[in-house]
ROLUM-439751 format. One line per 4 residues: for each residue y, z, x negated of C-alpha. Coordinates in steps of 0.25 Angstrom, whole numbers. Layout:
BEGIN
Y:Z:X; ...
This chain:
BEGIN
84:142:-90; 71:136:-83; 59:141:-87; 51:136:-98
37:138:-103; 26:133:-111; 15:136:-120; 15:125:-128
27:122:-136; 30:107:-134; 31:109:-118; 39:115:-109
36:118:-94; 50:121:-88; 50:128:-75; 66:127:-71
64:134:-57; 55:147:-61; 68:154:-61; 78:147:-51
89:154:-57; 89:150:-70; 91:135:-65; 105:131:-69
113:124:-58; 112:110:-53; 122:100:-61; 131:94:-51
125:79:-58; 111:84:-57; 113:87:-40; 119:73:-40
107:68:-45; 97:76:-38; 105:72:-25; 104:57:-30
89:57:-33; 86:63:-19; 93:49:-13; 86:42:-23
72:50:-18; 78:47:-3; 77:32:-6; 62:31:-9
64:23:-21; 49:20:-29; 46:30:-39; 51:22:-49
64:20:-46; 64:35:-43; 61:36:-60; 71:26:-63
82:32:-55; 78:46:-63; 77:39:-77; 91:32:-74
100:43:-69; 96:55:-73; 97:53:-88; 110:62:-89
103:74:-84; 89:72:-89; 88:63:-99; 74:55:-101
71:41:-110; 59:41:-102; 55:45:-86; 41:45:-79
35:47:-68; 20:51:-66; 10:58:-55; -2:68:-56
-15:60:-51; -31:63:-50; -30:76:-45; -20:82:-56
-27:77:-68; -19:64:-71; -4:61:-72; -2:46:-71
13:38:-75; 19:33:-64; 32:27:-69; 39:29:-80
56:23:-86; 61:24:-100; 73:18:-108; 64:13:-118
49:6:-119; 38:3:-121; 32:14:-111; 18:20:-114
17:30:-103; 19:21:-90; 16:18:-77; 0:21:-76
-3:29:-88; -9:41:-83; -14:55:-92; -23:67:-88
-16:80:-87; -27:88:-92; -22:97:-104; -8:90:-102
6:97:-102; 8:89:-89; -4:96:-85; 5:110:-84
18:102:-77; 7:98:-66; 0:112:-66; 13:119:-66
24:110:-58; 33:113:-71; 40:103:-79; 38:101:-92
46:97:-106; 42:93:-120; 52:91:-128; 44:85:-141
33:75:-137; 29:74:-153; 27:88:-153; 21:90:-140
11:78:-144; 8:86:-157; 3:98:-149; -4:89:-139
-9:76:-145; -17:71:-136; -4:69:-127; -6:53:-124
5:52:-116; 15:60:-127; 10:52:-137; 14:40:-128
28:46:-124; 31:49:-140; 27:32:-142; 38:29:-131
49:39:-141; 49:51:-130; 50:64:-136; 52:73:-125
48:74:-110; 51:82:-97; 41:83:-87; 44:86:-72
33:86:-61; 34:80:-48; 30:92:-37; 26:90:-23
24:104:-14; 21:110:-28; 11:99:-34; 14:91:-46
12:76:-42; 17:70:-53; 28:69:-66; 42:65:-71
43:63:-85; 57:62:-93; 55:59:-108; 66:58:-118
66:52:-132; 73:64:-137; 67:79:-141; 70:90:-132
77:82:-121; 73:91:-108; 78:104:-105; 77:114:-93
89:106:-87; 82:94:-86; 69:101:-80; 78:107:-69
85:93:-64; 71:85:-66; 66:95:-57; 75:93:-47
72:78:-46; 56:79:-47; 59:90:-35; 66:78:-27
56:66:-34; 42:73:-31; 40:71:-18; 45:57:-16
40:54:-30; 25:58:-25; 25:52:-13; 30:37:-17
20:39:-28; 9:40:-18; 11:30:-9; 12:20:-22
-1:26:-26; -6:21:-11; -2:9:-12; -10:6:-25
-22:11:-20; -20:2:-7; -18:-10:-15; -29:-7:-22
-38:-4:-12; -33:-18:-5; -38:-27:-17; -50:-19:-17
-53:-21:-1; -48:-38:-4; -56:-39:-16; -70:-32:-9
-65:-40:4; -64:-54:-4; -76:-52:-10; -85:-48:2
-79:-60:10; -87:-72:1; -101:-65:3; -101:-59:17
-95:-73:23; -107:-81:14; -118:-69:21; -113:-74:34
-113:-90:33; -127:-88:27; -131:-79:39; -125:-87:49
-134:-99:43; -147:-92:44; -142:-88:58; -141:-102:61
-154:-107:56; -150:-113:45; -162:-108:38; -172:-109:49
-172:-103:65; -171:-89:65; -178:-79:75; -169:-74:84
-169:-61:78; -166:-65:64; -154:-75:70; -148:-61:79
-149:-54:64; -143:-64:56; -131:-65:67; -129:-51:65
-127:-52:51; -118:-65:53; -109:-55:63; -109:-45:54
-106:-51:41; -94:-59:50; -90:-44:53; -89:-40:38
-83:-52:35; -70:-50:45; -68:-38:39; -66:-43:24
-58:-53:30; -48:-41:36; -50:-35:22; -45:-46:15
-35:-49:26; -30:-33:22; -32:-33:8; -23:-47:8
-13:-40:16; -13:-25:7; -17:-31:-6; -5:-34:-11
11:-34:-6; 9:-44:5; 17:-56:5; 18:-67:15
17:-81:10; 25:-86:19; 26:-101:22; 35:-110:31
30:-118:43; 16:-113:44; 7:-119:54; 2:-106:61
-6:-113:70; -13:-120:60; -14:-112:47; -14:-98:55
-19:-100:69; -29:-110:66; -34:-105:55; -36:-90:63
-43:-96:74; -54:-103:64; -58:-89:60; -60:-82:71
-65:-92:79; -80:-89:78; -77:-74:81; -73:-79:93
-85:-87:97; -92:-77:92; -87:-67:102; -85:-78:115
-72:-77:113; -60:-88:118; -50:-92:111; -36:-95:118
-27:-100:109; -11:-105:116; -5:-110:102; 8:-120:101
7:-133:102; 17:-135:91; 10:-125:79; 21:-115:74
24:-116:60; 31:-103:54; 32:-96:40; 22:-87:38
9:-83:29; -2:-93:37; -14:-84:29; -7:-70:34
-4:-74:47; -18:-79:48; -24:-67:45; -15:-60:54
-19:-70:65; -36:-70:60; -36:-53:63; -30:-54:77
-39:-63:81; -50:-57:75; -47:-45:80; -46:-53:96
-61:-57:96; -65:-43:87; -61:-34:98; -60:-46:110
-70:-46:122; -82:-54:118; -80:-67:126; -63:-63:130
-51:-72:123; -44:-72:113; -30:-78:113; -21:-83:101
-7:-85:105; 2:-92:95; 18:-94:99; 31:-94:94
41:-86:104; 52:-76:103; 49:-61:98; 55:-50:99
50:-45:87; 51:-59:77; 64:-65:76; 67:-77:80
55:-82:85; 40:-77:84; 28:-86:81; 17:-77:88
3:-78:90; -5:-67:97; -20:-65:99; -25:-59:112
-41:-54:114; -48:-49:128; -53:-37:124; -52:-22:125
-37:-21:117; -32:-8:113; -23:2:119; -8:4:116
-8:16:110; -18:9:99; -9:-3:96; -1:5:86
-13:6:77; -17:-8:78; -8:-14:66; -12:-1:54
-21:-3:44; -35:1:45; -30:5:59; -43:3:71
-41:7:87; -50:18:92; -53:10:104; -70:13:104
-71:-3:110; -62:-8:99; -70:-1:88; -81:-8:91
-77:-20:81; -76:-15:67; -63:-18:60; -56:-13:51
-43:-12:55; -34:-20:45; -33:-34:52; -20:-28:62
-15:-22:50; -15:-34:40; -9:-43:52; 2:-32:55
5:-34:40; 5:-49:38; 13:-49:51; 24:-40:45
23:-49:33; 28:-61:43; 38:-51:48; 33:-53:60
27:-43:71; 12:-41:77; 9:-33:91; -2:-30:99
-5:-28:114; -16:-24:122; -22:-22:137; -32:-11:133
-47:-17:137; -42:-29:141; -35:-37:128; -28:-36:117
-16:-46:107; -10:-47:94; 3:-54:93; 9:-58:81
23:-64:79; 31:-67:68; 43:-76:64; 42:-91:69
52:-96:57; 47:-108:50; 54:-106:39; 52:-91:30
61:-81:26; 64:-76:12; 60:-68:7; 46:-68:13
43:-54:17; 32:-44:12; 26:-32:20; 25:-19:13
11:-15:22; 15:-4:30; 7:1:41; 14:-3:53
């Protein structure tokens, strides 16, 4: 028999492999399931359809009217429900509800590594009454529990809870096959667990950054109209030491403004599952290219900069998102006359042509900047967030690194496909290509934002 012990009464902390040669032998049905739940594991289903598949086909051998599945946070002190499948409702334990594990049984399982049984919750809440979450479980009917941790290289990361309606339901048996799942589930379990947890925090952090960005764009880009305005006189003639001053603030205030407008640009792209609203027959040249070029004009003259422009006589019209591509189209050329040689070119490209990368025909615009490029062994970092060149001559214009990432994004969104090139010192270009159909497909795609 598996090794049992307890000081109090209503629990016991079962320890099926302290003597391995007590464990009885493995059921011909129990290897088929272990075998099954391995494929399952293989699959990288979500955590929840990990519990479903457990609370549907292993009823036979360990029987449960309740399953659950929650993880240790804040250094070990609070366990926190992560999902949780019954046969009846309501629920009052469930996703989100979370309890300190000071002075809890579940204290000793996390302590220990050991699962645990209680076999009558109304006696256990008699000798522990301040049990919130037994009182809860006796409201749902459940009158017994099993409780196996999940271990990874000996830490305890987390629980799975079986609850039945019935007294006494789990014995040894049950322990030792549960065992050998959470053995199979832990380290899976754990690590989808986290990357869902990064997720969250990066959505978060992403309404955050477009909320602060939003709400700094009003106020800096009133600061600079008023200091352009005095600049100009319109108050009175300046000394020429007090206009030299107040330009200085007008640059700098245009500089804090281009990066909330990336911010946004990134927290539009992050914030939420992107999705392209994608239109038929859009006028690129008007409502992206147009539109692109009013912008960034006066960072051109500001910098000496010409623009060549060799657009189609005939403006394209193609299905796309005119506000995404525009954005895509805005951080190239920003980033031409950013890192361009002050008085050098700047050219915009816009063409329809064969690709061998879009199918069957590419509508492609590629901006191009005389300037000190970058070298080839850099171009594979250009497209990754937060990602910046080393290149001391390029790091001489602050940025922040997001503009090539949100455009690789909202380019992957249009299933399309954007490059770079370069002649180190000499000049660098960005081309863009993606499908010249008039028409859109369905569905309209979505991008799940990974890093390229």
């Amino acid at each position: 028999m598996a090794a049992e012990r307890s000081t109090d009464p209503t629990i016991r902390y079962v320890d099926p492999f302290r003597d391995g040669r007590a464990l009885r032998p493995i059921s011909a049905e129990e290897r088929a399931l272990l075998r099954t739940v391995n494929q399952k594991i293989a699959a990288r289903p979500s955590l929840r359809a990990i519990v479903d598949y457990l609370f549907e086909h292993t009823q036979e051998l360990i029987p449960c009217d309740r399953i659950g599945l929650a993880f240790v946070d804040d250094a070990g002190q609070r366990v926190s429900s992560y999902y949780n499948r019954a046969s009846y409702e309501p629920l009052y334990i469930d996703k989100d509800y979370s309890e300190d594990l000071h002075d809890s049984s579940l204290a000793a399982v996390l302590e220990t590594g050991l699962p645990r049984i209680i076999g009558d919750l109304e006696q256990y809440l008699a000798e522990h009454p301040r049990s919130r979450s037994t009182k809860m479980l006796l409201k749902e009917g459940v009158r017994s529990n099993l409780t196996c941790p999940l271990s990874v290289e000996g830490r305890v990361v987390g629980f799975i809870f079986r609850s039945s309606r019935e007294r006494d339901t789990y014995h040894s048996q049950h322990i030792e096959l549960q065992m050998a799942i959470t053995e199979r589930l832990s380290q899976a379990v754990e690590k989808a667990w986290r990357i869902e947890q990064l997720e969250a925090a990066n959505h978060a952090y992403m309404q955050m950054l477009g909320f602060v960005s939003h709400e700094l764009k009003s106020p800096v880009a009133s600061i600079v109209t008023d200091v352009q305005l005095l600049a100009g006189g319109y108050l009175g003639e300046l000394a020429p030491a007090q206009k030299a001053k107040l330009e200085g603030v007008v640059h700098k205030g245009e500089y804090l403004l281009s990066l909330v407008r990336e911010y946004l640009d990134l927290a539009h792209v992050e914030g939420t599952d992107l999705e392209a609203q994608l239109q038929p027959g859009v006028d690129v040249r008007t409502r992206v290219v147009d539109e692109a070029l009013d912008i960034v004009r006066p960072q051109l003259e500001a910098k000496k900069m010409r623009l060549v422009t060799e657009l189609p006589d005939e403006p394209p019209l193609v299905c796309c998102d005119p506000t995404l591509l525009r954005i895509v189209l805005l951080n190239l050329l920003d980033n031409a006359v950013k890192y361009g040689r002050e008085g050098g070119e700047v050219r915009l490209t816009l063409e329809v042509a064969s690709s061998r990368h879009v199918k069957p025909k590419a509508l492609r615009f590629s901006v191009r900047n005389e300037g000190p490029g970058f070298s080839q062994a850099d171009r594979n970092r250009l497209f990754r967030r937060f990602s910046r060149l080393d290149d001391p001559e390029l790091r001489r214009e602050k940025g922040t690194g997001v503009g090539l990432y949100s455009a690789w994004r909202i380019v992957q969104l249009h299933r399309g496909h954007i490059s770079a090139d370069s002649k180190k010192g000499e000049w660098a270009q960005f081309c863009v290509e993606i499908p010249a159909t008039l028409e859109c497909p369905l569905p309209q795609a979505t991008t799940s934002g990974d890093t390229p």
